[in-house]
PATIVEX-466959 format. One record per residue: residue number from 0; x, z, y of N, C-alpha, C in turn. Coordinates in steps of 0.02 Angstrom, whole numbers. Example, Ala and Ser with C-alpha at 12.3 -4.5 7.8 and 13.67 -1.06 7.14 Angstrom:
<sites>
+-----+--------+--------+---------+---------+--------+----------+--------+--------+---------+
|   k | n.east |   n.up | n.north | ca.east |  ca.up | ca.north | c.east |   c.up | c.north |
+-----+--------+--------+---------+---------+--------+----------+--------+--------+---------+
|   0 |    660 |    390 |    -284 |     615 |    390 |     -225 |    660 |    390 |    -165 |
|   1 |    642 |    354 |    -112 |     684 |    357 |      -53 |    645 |    394 |       2 |
+-----+--------+--------+---------+---------+--------+----------+--------+--------+---------+
</sites>
This chain:
<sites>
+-----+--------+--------+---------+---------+--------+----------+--------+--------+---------+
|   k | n.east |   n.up | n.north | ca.east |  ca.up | ca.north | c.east |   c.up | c.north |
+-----+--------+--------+---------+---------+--------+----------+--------+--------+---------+
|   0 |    239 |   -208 |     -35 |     226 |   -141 |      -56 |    266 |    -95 |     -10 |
|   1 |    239 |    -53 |      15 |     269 |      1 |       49 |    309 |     59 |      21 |
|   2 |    342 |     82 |      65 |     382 |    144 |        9 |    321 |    198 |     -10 |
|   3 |    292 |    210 |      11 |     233 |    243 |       -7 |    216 |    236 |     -86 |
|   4 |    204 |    173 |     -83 |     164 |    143 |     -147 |    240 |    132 |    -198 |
|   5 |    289 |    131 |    -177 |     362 |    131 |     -218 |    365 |    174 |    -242 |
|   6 |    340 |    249 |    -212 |     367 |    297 |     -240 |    316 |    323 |    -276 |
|   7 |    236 |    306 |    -274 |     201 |    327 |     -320 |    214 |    284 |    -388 |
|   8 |    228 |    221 |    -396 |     225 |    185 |     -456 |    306 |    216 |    -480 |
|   9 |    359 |    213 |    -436 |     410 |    258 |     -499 |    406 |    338 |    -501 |
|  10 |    352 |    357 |    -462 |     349 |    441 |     -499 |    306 |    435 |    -562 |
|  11 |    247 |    371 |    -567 |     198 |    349 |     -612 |    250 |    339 |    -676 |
|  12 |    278 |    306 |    -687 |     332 |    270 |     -717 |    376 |    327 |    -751 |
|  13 |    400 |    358 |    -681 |     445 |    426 |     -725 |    391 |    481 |    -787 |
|  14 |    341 |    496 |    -735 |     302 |    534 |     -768 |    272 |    515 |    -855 |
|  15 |    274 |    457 |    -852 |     242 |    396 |     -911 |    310 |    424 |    -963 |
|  16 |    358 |    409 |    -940 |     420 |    404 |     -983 |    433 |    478 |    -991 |
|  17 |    422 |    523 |    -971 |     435 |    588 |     -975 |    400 |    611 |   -1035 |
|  18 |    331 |    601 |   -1005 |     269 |    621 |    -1059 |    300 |    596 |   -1135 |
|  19 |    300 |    522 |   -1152 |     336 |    516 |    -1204 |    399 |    528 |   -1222 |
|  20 |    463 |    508 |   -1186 |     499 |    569 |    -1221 |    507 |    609 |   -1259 |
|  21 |    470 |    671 |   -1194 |     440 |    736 |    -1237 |    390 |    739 |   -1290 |
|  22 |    367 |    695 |   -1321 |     319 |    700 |    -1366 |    364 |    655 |   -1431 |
|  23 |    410 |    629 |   -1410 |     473 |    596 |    -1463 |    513 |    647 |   -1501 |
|  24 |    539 |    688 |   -1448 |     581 |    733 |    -1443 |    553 |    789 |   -1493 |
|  25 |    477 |    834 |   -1474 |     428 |    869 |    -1508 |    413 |    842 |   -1595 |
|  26 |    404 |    783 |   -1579 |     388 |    728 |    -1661 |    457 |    732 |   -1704 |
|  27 |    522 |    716 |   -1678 |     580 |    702 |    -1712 |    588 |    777 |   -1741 |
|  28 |    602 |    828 |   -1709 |     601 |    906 |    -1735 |    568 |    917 |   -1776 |
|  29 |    502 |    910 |   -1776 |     446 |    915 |    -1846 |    487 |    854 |   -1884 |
|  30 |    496 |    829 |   -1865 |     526 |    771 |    -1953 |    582 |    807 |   -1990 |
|  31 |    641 |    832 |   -1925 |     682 |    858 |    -1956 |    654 |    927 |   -2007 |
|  32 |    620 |    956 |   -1960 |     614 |   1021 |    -2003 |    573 |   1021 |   -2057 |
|  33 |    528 |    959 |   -2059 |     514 |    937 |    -2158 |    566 |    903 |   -2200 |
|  34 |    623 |    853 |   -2167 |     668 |    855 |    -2194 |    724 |    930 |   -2251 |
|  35 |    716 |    953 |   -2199 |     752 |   1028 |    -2221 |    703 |   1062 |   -2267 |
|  36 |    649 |   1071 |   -2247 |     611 |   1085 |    -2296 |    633 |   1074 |   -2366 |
|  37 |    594 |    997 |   -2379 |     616 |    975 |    -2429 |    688 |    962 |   -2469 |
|  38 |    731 |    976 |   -2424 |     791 |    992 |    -2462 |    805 |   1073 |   -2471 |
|  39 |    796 |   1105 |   -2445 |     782 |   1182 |    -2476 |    759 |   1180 |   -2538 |
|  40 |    691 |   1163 |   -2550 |     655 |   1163 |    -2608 |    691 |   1122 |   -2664 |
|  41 |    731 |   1058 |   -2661 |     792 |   1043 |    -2710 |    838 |   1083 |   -2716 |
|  42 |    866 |   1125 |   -2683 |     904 |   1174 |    -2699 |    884 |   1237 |   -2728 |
|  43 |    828 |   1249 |   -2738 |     781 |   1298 |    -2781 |    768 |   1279 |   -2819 |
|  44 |    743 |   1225 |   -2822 |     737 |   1216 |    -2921 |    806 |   1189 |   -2939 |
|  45 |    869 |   1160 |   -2920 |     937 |   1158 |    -2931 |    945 |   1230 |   -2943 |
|  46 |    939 |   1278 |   -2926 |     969 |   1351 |    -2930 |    920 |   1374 |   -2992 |
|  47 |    850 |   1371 |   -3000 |     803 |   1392 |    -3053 |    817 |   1336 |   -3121 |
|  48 |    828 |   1290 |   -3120 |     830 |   1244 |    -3179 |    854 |   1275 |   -3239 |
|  49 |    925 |   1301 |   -3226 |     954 |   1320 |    -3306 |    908 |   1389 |   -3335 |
|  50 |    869 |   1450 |   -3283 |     809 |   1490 |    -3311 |    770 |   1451 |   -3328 |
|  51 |    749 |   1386 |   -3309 |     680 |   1332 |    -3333 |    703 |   1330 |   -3410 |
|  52 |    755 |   1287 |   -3391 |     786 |   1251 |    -3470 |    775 |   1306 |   -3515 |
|  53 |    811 |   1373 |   -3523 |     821 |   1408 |    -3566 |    751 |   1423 |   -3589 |
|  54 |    679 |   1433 |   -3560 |     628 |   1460 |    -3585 |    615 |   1405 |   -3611 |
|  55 |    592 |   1328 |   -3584 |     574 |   1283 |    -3630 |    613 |   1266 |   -3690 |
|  56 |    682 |   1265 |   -3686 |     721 |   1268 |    -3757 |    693 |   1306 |   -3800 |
|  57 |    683 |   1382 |   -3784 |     659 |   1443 |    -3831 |    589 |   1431 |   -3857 |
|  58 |    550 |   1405 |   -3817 |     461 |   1384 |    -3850 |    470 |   1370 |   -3920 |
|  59 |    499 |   1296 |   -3943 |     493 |   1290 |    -3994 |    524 |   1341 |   -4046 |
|  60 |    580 |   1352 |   -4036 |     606 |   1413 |    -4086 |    542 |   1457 |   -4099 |
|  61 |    501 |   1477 |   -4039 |     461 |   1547 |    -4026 |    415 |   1535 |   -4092 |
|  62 |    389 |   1446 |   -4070 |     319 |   1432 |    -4098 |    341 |   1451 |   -4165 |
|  63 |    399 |   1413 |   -4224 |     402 |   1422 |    -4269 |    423 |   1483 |   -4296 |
|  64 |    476 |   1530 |   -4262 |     460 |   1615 |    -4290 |    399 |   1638 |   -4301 |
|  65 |    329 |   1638 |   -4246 |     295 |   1661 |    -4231 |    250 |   1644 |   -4304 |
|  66 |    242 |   1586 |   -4363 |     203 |   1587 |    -4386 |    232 |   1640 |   -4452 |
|  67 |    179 |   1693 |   -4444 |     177 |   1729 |    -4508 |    174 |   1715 |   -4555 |
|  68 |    236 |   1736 |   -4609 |     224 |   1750 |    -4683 |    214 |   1812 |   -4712 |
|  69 |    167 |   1820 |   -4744 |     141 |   1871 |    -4775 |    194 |   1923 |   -4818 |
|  70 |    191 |   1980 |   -4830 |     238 |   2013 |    -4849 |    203 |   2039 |   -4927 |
|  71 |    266 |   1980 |   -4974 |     233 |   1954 |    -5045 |    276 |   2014 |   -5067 |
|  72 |    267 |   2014 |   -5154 |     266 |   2052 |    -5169 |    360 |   2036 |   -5182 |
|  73 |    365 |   1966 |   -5200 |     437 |   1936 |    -5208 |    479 |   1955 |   -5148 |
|  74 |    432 |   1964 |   -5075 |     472 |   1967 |    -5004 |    486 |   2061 |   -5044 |
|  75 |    470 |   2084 |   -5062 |     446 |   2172 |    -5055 |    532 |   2171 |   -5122 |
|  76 |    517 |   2154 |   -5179 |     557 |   2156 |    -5226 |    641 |   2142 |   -5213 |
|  77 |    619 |   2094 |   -5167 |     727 |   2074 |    -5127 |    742 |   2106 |   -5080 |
|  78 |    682 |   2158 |   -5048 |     721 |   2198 |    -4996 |    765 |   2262 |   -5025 |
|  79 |    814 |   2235 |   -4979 |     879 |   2270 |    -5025 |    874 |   2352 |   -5030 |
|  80 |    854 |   2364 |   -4964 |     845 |   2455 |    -4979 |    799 |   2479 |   -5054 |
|  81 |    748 |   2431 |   -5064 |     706 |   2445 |    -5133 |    751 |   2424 |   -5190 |
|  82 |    798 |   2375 |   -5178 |     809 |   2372 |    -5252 |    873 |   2414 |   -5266 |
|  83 |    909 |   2435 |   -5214 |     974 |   2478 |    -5201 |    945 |   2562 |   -5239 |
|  84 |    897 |   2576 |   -5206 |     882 |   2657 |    -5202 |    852 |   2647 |   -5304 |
|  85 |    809 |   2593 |   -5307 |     775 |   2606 |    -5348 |    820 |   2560 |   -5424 |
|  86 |    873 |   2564 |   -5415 |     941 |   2536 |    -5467 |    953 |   2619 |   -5466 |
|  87 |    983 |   2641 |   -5417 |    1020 |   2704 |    -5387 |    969 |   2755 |   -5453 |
|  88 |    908 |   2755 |   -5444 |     879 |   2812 |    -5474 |    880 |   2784 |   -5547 |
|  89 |    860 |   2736 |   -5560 |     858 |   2732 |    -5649 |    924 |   2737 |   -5663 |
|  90 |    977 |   2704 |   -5656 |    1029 |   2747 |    -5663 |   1044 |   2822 |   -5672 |
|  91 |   1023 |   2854 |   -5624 |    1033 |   2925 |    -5639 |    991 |   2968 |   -5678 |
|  92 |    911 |   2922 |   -5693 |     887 |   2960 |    -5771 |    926 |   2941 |   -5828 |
|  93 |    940 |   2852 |   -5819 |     977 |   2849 |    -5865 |   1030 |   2890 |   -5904 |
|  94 |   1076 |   2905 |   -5849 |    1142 |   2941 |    -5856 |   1131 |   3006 |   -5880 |
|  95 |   1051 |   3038 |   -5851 |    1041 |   3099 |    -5855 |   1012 |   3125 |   -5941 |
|  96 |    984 |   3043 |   -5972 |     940 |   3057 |    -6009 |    996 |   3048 |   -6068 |
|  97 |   1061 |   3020 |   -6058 |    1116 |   2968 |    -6097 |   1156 |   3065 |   -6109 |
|  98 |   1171 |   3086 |   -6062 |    1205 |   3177 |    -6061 |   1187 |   3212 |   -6112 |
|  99 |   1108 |   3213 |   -6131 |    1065 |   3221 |    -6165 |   1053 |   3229 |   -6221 |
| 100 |   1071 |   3169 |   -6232 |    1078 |   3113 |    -6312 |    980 |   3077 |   -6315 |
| 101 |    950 |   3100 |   -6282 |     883 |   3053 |    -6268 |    890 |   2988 |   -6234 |
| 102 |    941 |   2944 |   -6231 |     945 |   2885 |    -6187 |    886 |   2840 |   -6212 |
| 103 |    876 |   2831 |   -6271 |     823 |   2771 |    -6296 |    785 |   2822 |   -6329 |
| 104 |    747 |   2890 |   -6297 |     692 |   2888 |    -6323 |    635 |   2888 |   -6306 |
| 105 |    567 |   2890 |   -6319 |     496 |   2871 |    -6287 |    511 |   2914 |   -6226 |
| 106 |    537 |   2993 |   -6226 |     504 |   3027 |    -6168 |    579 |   2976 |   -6100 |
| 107 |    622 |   2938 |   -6110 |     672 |   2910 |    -6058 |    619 |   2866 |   -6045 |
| 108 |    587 |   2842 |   -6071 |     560 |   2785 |    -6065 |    498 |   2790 |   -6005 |
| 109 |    464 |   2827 |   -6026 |     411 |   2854 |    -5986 |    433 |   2874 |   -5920 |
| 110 |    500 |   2909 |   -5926 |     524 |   2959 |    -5854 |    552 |   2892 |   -5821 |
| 111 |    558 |   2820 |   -5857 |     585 |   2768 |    -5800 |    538 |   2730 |   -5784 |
| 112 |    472 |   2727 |   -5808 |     413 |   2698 |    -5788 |    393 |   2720 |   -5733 |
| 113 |    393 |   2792 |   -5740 |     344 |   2831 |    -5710 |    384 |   2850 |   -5642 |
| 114 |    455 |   2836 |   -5654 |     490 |   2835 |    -5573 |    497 |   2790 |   -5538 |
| 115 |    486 |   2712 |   -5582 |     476 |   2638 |    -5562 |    415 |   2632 |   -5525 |
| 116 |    357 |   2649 |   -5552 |     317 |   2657 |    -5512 |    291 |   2699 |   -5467 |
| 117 |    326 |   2763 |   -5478 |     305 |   2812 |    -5376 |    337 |   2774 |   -5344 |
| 118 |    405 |   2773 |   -5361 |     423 |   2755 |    -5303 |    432 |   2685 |   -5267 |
| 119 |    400 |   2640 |   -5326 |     386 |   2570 |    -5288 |    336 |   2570 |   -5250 |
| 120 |    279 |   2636 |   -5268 |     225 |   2663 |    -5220 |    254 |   2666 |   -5146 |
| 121 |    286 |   2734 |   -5154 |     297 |   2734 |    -5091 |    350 |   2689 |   -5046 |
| 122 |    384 |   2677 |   -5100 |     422 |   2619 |    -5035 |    403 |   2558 |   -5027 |
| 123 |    353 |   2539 |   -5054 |     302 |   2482 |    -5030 |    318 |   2480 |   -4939 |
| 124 |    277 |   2532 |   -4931 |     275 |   2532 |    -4846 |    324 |   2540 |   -4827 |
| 125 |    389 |   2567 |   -4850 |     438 |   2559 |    -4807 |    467 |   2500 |   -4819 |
| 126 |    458 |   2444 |   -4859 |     476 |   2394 |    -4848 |    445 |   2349 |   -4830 |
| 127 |    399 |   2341 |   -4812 |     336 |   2327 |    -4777 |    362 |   2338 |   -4694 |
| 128 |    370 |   2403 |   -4660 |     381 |   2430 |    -4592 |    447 |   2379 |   -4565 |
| 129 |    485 |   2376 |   -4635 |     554 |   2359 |    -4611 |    555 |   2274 |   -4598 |
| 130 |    510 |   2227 |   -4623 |     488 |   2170 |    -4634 |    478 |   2156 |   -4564 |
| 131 |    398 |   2203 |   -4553 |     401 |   2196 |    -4471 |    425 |   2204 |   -4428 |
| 132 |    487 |   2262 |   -4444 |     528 |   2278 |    -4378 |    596 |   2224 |   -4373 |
| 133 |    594 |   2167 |   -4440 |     656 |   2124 |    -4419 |    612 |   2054 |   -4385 |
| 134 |    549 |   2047 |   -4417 |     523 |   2012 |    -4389 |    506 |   2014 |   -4314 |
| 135 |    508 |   2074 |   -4297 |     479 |   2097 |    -4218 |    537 |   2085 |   -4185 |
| 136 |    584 |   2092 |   -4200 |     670 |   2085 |    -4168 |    697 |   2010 |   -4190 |
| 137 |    684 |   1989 |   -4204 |     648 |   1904 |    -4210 |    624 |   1861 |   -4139 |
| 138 |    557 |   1887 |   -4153 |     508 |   1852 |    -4085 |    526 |   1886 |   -4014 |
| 139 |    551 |   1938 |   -4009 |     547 |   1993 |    -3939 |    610 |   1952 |   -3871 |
| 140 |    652 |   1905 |   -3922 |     692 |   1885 |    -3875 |    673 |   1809 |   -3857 |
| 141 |    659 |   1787 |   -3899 |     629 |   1735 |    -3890 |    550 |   1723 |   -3860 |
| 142 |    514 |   1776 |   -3833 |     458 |   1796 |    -3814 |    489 |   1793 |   -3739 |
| 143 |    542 |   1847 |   -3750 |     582 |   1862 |    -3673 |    591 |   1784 |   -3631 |
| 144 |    633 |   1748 |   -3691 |     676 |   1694 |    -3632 |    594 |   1642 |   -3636 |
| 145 |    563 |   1636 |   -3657 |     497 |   1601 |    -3662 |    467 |   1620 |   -3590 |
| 146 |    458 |   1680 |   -3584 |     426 |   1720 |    -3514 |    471 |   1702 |   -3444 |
| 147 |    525 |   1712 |   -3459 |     587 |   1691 |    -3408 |    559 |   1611 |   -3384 |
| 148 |    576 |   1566 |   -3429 |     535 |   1502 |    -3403 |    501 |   1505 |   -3372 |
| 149 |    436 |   1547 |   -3373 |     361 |   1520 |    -3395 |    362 |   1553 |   -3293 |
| 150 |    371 |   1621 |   -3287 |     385 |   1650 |    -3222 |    434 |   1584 |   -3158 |
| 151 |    491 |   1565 |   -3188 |     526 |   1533 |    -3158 |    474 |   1464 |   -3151 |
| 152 |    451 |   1421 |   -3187 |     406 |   1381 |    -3197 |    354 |   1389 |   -3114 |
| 153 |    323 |   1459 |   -3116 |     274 |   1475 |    -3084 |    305 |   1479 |   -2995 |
| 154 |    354 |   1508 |   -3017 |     401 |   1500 |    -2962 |    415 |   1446 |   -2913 |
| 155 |    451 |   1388 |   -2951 |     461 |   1329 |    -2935 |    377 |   1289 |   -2919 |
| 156 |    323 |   1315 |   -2955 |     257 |   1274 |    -2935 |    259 |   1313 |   -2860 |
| 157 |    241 |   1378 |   -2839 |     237 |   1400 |    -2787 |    263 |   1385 |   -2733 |
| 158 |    342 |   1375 |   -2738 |     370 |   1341 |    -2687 |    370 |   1288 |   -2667 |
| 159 |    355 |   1250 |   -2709 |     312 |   1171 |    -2710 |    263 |   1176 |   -2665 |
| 160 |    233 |   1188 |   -2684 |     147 |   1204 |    -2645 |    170 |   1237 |   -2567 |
| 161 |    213 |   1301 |   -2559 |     227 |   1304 |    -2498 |    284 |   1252 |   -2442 |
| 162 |    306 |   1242 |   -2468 |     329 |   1172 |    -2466 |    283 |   1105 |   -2419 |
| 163 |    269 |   1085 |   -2484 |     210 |   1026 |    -2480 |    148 |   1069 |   -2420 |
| 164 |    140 |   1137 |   -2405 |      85 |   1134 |    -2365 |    130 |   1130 |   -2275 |
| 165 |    193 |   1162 |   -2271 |     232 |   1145 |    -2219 |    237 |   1080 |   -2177 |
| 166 |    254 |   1046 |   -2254 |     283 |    994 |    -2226 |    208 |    934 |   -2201 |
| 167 |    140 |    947 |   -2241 |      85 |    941 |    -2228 |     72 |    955 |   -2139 |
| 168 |     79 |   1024 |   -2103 |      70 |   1035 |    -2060 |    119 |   1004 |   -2010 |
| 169 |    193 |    992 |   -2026 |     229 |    971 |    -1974 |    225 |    896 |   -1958 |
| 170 |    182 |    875 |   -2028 |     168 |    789 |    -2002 |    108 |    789 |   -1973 |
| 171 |     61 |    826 |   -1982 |      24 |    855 |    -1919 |     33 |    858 |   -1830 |
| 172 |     88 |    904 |   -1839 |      88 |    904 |    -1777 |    123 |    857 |   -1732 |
| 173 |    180 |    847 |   -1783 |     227 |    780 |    -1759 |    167 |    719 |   -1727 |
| 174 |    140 |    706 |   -1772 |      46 |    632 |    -1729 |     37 |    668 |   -1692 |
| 175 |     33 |    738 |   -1680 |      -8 |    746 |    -1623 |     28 |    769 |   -1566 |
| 176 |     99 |    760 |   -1573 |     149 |    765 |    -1535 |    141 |    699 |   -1510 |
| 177 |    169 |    644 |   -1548 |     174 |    577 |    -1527 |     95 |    565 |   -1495 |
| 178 |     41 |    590 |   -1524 |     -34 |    573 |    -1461 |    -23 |    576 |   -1417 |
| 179 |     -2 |    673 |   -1400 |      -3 |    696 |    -1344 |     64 |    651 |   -1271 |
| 180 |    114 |    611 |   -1304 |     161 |    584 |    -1255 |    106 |    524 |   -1240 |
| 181 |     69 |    479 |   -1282 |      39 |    427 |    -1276 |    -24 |    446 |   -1217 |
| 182 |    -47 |    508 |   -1220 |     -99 |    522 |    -1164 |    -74 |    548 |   -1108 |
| 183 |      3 |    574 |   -1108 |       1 |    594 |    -1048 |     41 |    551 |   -1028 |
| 184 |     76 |    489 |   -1050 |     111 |    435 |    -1025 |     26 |    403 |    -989 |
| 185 |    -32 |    387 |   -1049 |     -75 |    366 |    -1004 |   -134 |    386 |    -920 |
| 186 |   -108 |    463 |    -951 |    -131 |    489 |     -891 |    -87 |    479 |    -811 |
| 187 |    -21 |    479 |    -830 |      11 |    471 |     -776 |     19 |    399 |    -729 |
| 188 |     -7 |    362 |    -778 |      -3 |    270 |     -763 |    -86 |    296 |    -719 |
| 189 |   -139 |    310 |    -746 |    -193 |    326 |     -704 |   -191 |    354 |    -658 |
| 190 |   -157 |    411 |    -663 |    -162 |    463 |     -591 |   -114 |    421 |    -548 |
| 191 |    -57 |    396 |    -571 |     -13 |    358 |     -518 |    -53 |    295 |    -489 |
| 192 |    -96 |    265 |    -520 |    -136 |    206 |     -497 |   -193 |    231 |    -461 |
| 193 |   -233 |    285 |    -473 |    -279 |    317 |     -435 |   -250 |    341 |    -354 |
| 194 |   -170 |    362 |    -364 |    -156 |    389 |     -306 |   -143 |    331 |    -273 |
| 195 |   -118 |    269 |    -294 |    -106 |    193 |     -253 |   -160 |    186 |    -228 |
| 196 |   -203 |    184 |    -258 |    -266 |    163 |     -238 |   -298 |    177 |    -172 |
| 197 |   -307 |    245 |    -175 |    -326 |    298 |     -133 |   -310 |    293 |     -70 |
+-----+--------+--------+---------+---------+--------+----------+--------+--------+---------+
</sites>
C-alpha cells in the first residue's frame, strides 16, 4: 500500500470515528436532558403533593356536609335566636299582663297565642336564612380546599404530559442522532474506498 492509499484509509477511518462520536456525543445530551426532565417533574409533584393531599383529604368531608337536611320544623324550634327572642316576649306579656292583675285571664291567653304565632311566622325565615348561612360556611371551605386539589391535580397531569411529550422528542432525536453517526461513519468508509479505488 502506498502512502497515498495510507492516508486515504486513515482519513476514511478518522472520518468514520468522527461521524460517530459526534452522533454519541449529540445522543448522550438528549438522554441527559430527559434525564433532567424527568427529575424536574419529581420535584413538582414533591413541591404540589401536600396542595394534592389537602383537597383529596377534604372530598370526603365535602361529600358528607354536602348532603342536605331539610330545615324541620324541630331544626326551626332549637334555633336559639327563636327560642331566646320568643321566651324574651312571653315573658314580657306575661310580666305585663301579671302588673295588671290579668296574668291567667282568657284575654293573657289569647295575647300569648297570638304573639306565639306572628312571630313564629315571621321568624320562620329568619331561621330558615340562618340554617343556610351556617350551612353555606360549612361547604365554602371545604369546596375551597376540594378545588385547590382538583387545580393542583390538573397541574401535575399537565406537566406530566409536557414532560412525557419532551422526553418523547429527545428519544427521537437521540436514534436519529445515533443514525445519523452510523451513516456518516458509513459514508466515509465509502467515499474513503471510492477515493482508493479511483
Amino acid at each position: 500500500m502506498t502512502w497515498v492509499g495510507t492516508a486515504v484509509v486513515g482519513s476514511t477511518l478518522v472520518g468514520a470515528y468522527s461521524a460517530n462520536r459526534a452522533a454519541k456525543t449529540q445522543a448522550g445530551a438528549m438522554d441527559r436532558a430527559s434525564e433532567l426532565q424527568y427529575k424536574q417533574y419529581q420535584e413538582d409533584v414533591a413541591r404540589q403533593k401536600p396542595f394534592y393531599d389537602v383537597g383529596v383529604n377534604a372530598l370526603p368531608e365535602l361529600v358528607a356536609a354536602s348532603k342536605y337536611e331539610p330545615f324541620t320544623m324541630d331544626k326551626f324550634q332549637a334555633d336559639p335566636g327563636y327560642a331566646f327572642r320568643l321566651s324574651e316576649g312571653q315573658k314580657a306579656l306575661e310580666r305585663s299582663a301579671a302588673a295588671r292583675g290579668g296574668l291567667l285571664s282568657g284575654g293573657t291567653g289569647k295575647a300569648l297565642q297570638r304573639f306565639g304565632q306572628d312571630y313564629g311566622s315571621q321568624e320562620y325565615t329568619n331561621a330558615f336564612n340562618r340554617y343556610q348561612i351556617e350551612r353555606e360556611a360549612r361547604l365554602k371551605p371545604l369546596q375551597s380546599l376540594t378545588g385547590m386539589g382538583q387545580s393542583t391535580g390538573q397541574q401535575l397531569s399537565n406537566t406530566g404530559q409536557t414532560m412525557a411529550s419532551n422526553v418523547g422528542s429527545n428519544i427521537g432525536s437521540a436514534a436519529a442522532a445515533r443514525a445519523s453517526g452510523y451513516v456518516g461513519g458509513a459514508n466515509a468508509l465509502t467515499g474513503g474506498l471510492n477515493t482508493y479505488l479511483n
